[in-house]
C-alpha positions as CSV (number, residue, x, y, z in Angstrom):
1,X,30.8,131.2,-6.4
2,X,32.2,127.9,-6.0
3,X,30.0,125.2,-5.2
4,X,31.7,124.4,-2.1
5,X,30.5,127.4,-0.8
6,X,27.1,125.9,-0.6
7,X,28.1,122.8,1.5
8,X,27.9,122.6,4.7
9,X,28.5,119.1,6.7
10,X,24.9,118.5,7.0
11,X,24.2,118.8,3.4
12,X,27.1,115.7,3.0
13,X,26.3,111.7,3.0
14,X,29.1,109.4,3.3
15,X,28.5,105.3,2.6
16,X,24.4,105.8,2.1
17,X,23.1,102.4,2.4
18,X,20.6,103.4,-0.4
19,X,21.7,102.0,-3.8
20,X,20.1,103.3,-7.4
21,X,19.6,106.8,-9.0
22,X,15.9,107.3,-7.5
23,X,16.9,106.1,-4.0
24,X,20.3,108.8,-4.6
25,X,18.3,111.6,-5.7
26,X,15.6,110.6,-2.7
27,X,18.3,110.4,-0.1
28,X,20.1,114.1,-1.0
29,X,17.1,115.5,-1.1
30,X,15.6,114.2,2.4
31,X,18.8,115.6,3.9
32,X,18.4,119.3,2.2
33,X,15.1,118.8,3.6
34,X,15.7,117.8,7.0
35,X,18.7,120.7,6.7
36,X,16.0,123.1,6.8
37,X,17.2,123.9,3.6
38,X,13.8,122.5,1.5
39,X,10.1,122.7,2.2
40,X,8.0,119.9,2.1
41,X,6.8,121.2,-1.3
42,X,10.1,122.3,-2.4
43,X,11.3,119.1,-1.9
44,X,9.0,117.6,-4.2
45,X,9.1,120.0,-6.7
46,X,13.1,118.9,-6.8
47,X,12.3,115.9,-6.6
48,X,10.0,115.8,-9.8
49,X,12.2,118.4,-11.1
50,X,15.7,116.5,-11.4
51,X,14.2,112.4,-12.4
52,X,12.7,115.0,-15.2
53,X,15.8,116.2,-16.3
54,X,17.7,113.2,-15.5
55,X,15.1,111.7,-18.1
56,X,16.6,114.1,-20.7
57,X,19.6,113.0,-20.7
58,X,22.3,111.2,-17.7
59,X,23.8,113.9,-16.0
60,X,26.3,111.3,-15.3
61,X,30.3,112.1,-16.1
62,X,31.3,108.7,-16.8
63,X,35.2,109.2,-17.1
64,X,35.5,109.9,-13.9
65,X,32.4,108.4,-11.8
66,X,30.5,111.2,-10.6
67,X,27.0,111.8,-11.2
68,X,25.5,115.7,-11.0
69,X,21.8,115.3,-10.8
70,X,20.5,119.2,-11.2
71,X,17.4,121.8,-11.7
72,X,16.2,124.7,-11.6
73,X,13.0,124.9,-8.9
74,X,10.6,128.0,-8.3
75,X,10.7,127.4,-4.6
76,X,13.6,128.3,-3.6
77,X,15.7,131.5,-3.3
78,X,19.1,130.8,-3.2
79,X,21.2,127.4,-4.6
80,X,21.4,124.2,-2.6
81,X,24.1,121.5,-3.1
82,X,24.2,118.2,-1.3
83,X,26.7,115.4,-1.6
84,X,26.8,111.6,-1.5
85,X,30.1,110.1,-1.7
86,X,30.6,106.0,-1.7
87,X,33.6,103.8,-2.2
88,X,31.0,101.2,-3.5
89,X,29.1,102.8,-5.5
90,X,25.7,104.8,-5.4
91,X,24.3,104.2,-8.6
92,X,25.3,102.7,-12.1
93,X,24.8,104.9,-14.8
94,X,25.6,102.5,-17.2
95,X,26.0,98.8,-17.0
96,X,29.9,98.3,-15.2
97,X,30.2,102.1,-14.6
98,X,29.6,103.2,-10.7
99,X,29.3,106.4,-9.8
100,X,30.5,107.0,-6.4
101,X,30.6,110.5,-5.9
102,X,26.6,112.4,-6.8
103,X,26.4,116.3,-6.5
104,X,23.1,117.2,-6.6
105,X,22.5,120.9,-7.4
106,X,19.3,123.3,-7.1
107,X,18.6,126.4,-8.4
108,X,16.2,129.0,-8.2
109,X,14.6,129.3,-11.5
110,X,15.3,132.2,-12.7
111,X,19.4,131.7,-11.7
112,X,20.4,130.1,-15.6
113,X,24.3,131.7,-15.5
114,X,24.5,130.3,-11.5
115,X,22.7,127.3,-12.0
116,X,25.6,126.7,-15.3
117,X,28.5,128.1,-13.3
118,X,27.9,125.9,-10.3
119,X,27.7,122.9,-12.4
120,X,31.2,123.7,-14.0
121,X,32.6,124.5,-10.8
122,X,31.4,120.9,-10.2
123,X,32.6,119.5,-13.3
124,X,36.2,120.9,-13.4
125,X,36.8,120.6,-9.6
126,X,35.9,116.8,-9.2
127,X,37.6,115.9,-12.0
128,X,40.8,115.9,-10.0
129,X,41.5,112.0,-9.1
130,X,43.2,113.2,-6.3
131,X,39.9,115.4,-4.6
132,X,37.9,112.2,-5.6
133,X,40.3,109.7,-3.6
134,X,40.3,111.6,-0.9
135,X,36.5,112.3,-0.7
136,X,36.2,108.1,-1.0
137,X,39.0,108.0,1.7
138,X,36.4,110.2,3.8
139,X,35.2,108.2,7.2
140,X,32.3,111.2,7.9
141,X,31.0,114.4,6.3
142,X,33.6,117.2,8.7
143,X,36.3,115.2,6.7
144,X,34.8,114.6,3.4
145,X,33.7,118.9,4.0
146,X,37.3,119.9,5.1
147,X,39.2,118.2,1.9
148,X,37.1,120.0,0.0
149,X,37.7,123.1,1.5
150,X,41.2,122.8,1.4
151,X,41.6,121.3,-2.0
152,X,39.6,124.2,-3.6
153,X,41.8,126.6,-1.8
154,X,44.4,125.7,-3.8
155,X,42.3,126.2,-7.3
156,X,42.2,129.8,-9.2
C-alpha cells in the first residue's frame, strides 16, 4: 500500500517553526496525536521508539534531503505516517546537509514486510526532484496532500 495512502492533510506540517531532529520527531508526533491517531502512551512509546532507532543509525537519505525517522510500536494497530516539509530546512543530518522533507513512519510491531514496504514506497517515491520541489513549492498541507496524490498516480 503506498504510503500516501496513510496521509491525510492533518497528518501534514508545512514551514514548522521547530528546527532539530528531536523538536522534528516531537512535532510529527504531537500532530498524529492530536490527529486522534496516537494515545497519550502511544505517543511516547514512538517517541522513545524512533530517537532509539534514529540512535542506530541516521535514517537520513542524504542525496536527496529527506529524513524517514521510523518504528515499529506495540500500541498501535494499523500504520501511521506524518509529514514535515520545509524550504529551510528541518534538521541537519550532517554538518551542511538540510533535510527538508521528514516522513516519519509507525508500525504496529508485529507488521516487519509493511513497516519495510512503506519505507520503500517512501524511499523510491521522494526520490523524484520533481515530487520534492513541488512539496517545497507547497503553501499548506491540501496542496502539499494533493501533489502527492497526483504524482503517485502517475507511478506503477
Amino acid at each position: 500500500m503506498p504510503f500516501v495512502s496513510h496521509l491525510r492533510a492533518d497528518q501534514i506540517v508545512i514551514a514548522p517553526a521547530w528546527h532539530g531532529f528531536g523538536a522534528t520527531v516531537d512535532g510529527l508526533l504531537d500532530r498524529l496525536a492530536a490527529a486522534s491517531l496516537l494515545s497519550p502512551a502511544a505517543r511516547a512509546e514512538a517517541g522513545s521508539a524512533v530517537r532509539a532507532r534514529e540512535h542506530e543509525g541516521s535514517t537520513a537519505v542524504l542525496d536527496v534531503g529527506i529524513g524517514v525517522p521510523h518504528a515499529r510500536i506495540g500500541m498501535i494497530d494499523a500504520p501511521v505516517v506524518g509529514l514535515a516539509v520545509s524550504s529551510t530546512g528541518l534538521y541537519e543530518a550532517a554538518p551542511t546537509v538540510p533535510i527538508r522533507i521528514v516522513a516519519l513512519v509507525l508500525s504496529p510491531q508485529a507488521a516487519l514486510d509493511d513497516h519495510l514496504r512503506t519505507l520503500a514506497d517512501i524511499a523510491t517515491t521522494l526520490r523524484s526532484s520533481e515530487l520534492r520541489t513541488l512539496l517545497l513549492r507547497a503553501t499548506d498541507a491540501p496542496t502539499a496532500l494533493d501533489v502527492l496524490r497526483r504524482f503517485t498516480r502517475g507511478l506503477p
